[in-house]
LUMLUM-887369 format. One record per residue (C-alpha): residue number from 1; residue in one letter; x, y, z. Coordinates in nm, 3 decimals, decimal comma. Layout:
<atoms>
atom num: NUM residu: A x: X y: Y z: Z
...
</atoms>
This chain:
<atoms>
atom num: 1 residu: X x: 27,127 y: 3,862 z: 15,653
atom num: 2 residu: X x: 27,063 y: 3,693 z: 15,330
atom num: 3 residu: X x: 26,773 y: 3,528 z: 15,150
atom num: 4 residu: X x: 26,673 y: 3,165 z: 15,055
atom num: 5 residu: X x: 26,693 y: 3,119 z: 14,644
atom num: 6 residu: X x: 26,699 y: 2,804 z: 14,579
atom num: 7 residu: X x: 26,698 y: 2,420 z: 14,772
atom num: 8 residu: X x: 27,037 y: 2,279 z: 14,707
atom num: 9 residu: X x: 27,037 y: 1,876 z: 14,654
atom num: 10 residu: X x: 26,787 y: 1,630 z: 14,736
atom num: 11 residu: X x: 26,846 y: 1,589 z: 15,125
atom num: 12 residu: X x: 26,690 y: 1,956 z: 15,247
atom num: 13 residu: X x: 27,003 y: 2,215 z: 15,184
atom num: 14 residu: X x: 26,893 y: 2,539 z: 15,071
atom num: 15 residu: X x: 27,133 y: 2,825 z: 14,911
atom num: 16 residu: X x: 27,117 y: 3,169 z: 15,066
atom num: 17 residu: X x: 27,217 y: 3,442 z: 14,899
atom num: 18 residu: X x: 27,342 y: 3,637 z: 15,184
atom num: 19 residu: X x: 27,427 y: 4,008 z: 15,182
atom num: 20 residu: X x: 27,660 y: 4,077 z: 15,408
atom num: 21 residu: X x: 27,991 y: 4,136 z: 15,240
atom num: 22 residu: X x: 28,136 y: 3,875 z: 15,510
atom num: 23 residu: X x: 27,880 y: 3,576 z: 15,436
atom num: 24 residu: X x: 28,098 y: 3,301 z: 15,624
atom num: 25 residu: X x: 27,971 y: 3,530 z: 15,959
atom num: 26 residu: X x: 27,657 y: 3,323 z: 15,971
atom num: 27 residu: X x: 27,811 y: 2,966 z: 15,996
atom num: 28 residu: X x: 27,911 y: 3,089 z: 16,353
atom num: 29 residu: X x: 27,500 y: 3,137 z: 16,467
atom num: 30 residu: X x: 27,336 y: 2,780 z: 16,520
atom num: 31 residu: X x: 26,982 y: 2,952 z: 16,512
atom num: 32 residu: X x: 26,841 y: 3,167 z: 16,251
atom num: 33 residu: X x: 26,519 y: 3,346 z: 16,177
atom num: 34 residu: X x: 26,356 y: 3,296 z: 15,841
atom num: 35 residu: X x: 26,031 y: 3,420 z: 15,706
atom num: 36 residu: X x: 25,848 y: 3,613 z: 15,473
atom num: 37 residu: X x: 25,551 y: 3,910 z: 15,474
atom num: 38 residu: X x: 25,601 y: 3,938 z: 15,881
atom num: 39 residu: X x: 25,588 y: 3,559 z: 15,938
atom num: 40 residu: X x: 25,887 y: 3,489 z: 16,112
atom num: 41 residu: X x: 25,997 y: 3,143 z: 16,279
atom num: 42 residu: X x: 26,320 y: 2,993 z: 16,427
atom num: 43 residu: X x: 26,509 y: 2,721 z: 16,273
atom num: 44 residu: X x: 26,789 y: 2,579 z: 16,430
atom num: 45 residu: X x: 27,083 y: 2,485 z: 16,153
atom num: 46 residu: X x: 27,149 y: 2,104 z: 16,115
atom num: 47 residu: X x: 27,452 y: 2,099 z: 15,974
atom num: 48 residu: X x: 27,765 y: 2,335 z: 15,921
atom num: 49 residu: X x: 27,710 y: 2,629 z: 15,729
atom num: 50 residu: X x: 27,921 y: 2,615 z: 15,339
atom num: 51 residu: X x: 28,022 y: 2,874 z: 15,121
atom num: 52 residu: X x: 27,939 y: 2,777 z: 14,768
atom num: 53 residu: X x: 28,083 y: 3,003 z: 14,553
atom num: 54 residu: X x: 27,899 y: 3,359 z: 14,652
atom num: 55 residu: X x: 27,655 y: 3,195 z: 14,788
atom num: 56 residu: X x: 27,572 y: 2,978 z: 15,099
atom num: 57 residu: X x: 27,447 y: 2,636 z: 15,149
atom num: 58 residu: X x: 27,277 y: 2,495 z: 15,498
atom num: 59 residu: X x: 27,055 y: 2,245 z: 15,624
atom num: 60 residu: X x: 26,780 y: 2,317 z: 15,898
atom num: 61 residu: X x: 26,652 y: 2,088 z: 16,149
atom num: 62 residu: X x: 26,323 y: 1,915 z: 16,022
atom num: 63 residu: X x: 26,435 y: 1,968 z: 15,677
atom num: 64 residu: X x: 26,560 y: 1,676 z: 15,503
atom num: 65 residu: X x: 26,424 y: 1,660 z: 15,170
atom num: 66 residu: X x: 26,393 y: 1,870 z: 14,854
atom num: 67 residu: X x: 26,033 y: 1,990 z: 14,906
atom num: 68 residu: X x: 26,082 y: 2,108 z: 15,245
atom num: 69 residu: X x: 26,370 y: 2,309 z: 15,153
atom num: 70 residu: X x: 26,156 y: 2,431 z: 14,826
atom num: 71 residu: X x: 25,892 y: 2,534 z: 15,041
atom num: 72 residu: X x: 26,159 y: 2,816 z: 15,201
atom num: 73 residu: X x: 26,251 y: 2,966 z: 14,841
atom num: 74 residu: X x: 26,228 y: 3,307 z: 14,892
atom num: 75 residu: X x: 26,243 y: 3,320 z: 15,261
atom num: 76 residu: X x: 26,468 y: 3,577 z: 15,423
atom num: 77 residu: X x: 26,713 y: 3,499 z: 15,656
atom num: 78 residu: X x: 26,822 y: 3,702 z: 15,996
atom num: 79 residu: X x: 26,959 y: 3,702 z: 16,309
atom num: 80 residu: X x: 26,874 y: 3,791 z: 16,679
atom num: 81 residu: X x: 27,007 y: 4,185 z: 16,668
atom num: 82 residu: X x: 27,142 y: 4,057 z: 17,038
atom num: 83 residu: X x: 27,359 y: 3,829 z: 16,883
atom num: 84 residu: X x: 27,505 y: 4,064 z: 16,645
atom num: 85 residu: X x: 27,862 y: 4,260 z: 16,689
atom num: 86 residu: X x: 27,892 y: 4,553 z: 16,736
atom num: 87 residu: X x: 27,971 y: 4,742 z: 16,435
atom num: 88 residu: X x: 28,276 y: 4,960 z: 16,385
atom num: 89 residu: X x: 28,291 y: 5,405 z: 16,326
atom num: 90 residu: X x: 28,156 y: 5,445 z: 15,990
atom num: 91 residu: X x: 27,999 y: 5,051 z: 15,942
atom num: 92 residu: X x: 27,615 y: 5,013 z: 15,952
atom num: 93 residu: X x: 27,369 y: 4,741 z: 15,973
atom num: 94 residu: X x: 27,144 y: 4,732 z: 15,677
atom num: 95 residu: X x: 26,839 y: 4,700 z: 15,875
atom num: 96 residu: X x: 26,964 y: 5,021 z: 16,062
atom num: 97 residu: X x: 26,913 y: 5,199 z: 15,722
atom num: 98 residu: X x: 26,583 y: 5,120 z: 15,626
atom num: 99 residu: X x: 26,327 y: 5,410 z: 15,640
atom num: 100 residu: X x: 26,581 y: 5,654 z: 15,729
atom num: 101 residu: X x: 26,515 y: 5,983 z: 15,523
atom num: 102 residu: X x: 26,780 y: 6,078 z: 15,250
atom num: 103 residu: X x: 26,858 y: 6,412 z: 15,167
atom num: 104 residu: X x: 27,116 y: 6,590 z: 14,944
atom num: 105 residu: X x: 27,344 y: 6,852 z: 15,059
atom num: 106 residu: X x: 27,141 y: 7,127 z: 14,938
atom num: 107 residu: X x: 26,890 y: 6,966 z: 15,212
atom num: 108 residu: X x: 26,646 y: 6,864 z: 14,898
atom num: 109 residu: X x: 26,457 y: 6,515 z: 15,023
atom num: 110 residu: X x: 26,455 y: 6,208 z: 14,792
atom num: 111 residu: X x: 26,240 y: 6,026 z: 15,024
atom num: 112 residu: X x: 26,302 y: 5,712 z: 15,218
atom num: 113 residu: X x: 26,533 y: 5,378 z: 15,223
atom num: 114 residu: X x: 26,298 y: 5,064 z: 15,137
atom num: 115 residu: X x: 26,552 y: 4,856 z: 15,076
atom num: 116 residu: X x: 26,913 y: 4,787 z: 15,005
atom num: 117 residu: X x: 27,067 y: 4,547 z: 14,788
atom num: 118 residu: X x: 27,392 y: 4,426 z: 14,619
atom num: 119 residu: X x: 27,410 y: 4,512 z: 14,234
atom num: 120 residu: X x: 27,744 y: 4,328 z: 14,225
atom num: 121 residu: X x: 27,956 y: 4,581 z: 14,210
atom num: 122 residu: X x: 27,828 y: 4,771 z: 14,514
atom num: 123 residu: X x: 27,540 y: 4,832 z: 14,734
atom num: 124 residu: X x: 27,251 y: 5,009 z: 14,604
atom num: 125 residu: X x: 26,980 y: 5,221 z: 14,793
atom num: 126 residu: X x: 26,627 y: 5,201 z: 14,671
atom num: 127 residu: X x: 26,476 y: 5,539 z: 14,774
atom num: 128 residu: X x: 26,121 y: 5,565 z: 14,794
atom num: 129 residu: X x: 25,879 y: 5,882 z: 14,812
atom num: 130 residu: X x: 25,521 y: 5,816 z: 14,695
atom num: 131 residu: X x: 25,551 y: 5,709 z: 14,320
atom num: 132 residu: X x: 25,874 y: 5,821 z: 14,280
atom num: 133 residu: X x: 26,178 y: 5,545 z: 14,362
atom num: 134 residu: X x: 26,536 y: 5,626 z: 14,242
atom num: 135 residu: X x: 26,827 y: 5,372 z: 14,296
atom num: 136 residu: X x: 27,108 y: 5,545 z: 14,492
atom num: 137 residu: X x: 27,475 y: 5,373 z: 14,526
atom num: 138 residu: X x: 27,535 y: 5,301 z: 14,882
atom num: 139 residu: X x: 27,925 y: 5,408 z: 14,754
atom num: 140 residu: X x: 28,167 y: 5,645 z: 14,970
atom num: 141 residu: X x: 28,162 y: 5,916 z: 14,667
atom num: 142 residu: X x: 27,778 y: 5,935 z: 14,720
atom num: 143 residu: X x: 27,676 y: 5,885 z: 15,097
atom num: 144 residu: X x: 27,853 y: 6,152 z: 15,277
atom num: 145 residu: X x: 27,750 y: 6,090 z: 15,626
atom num: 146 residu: X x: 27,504 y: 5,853 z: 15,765
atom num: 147 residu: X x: 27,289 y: 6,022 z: 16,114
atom num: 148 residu: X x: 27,128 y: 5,742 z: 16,260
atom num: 149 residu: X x: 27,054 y: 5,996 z: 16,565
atom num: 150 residu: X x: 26,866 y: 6,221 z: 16,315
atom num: 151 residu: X x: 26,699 y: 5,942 z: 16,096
atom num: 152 residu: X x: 26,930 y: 6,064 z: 15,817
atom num: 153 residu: X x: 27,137 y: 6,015 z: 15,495
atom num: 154 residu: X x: 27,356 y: 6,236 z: 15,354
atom num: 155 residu: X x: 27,401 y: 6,190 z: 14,965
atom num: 156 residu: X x: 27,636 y: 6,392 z: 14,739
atom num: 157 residu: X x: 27,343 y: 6,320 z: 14,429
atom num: 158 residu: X x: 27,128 y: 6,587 z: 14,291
atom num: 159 residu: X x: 26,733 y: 6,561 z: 14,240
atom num: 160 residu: X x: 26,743 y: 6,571 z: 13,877
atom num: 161 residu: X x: 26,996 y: 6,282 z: 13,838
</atoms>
């Protein structure tokens, strides 16, 4: 859902840079998940959620000063998938995109989705096969169709691009 840059005062507040394009979503979950390299635990949030500009600011139980809140700098941040709505025709969980294959409509493979991220302007798609990584705009005029069934996405984007 977002990830930890910075602590935020001197009382334990950290900013998240969240990526959902709806960041005020998370003030509604009292307990998050936040980790890094596959070492997840469960905080509970200690005060109400802000929105700071693009960004987010919260407090976590057990975390009242700067140093504890330094200490999460460069955590991620999720939620229980339970706890999640459901997402509309055509809207997709980020995490549901990750290492699903990409191919063009010619049926030529660019490899698989490590990651996405927001440039700014848009989401991007950082395709991965072997040594090769291209950065793919997760934009209407490229993705044509996303097959979660299939493992699958449809890009309107040539090889030699």
């Amino acid at each position: 859902m977002g990830r930890i840059v910075a602590p935020y005062g001197l009382k334990g507040w950290v900013r998240i840079e969240p990526y959902s394009t709806h960041p005020d979503g998370l003030s509604a979950y009292p307990l998050w998940w936040v980790g890094r390299n596959g070492d997840w635990r469960e905080l509970k949030v200690a005060q109400s959620v802000l929105q700071h500009g693009a960004s987010l600011v919260a407090r976590f139980e057990g975390c009242a000063e700067r140093d504890a809140a330094l200490a999460l700098k460069g955590c991620e941040v999720a939620l229980e998938r339970e706890a999640l709505p459901q997402n509309a025709k055509d809207e997709f969980y980020w995490a549901d995109l990750v290492g699903l294959k990409v191919v063009n409509l010619k049926d030529e493979e660019f490899g698989v989705v490590a990651e996405l991220f927001d440039n700014g302007a848009h989401p991007v798609m950082r395709v991965v096969d072997g040594e090769t990584e291209r950065l793919l705009p997760f934009v209407e005029q490229v993705v044509r169709q996303v097959e979660l069934a299939q493992g699958r996405i449809r890009v309107e984007w040539e090889l030699d691009w």
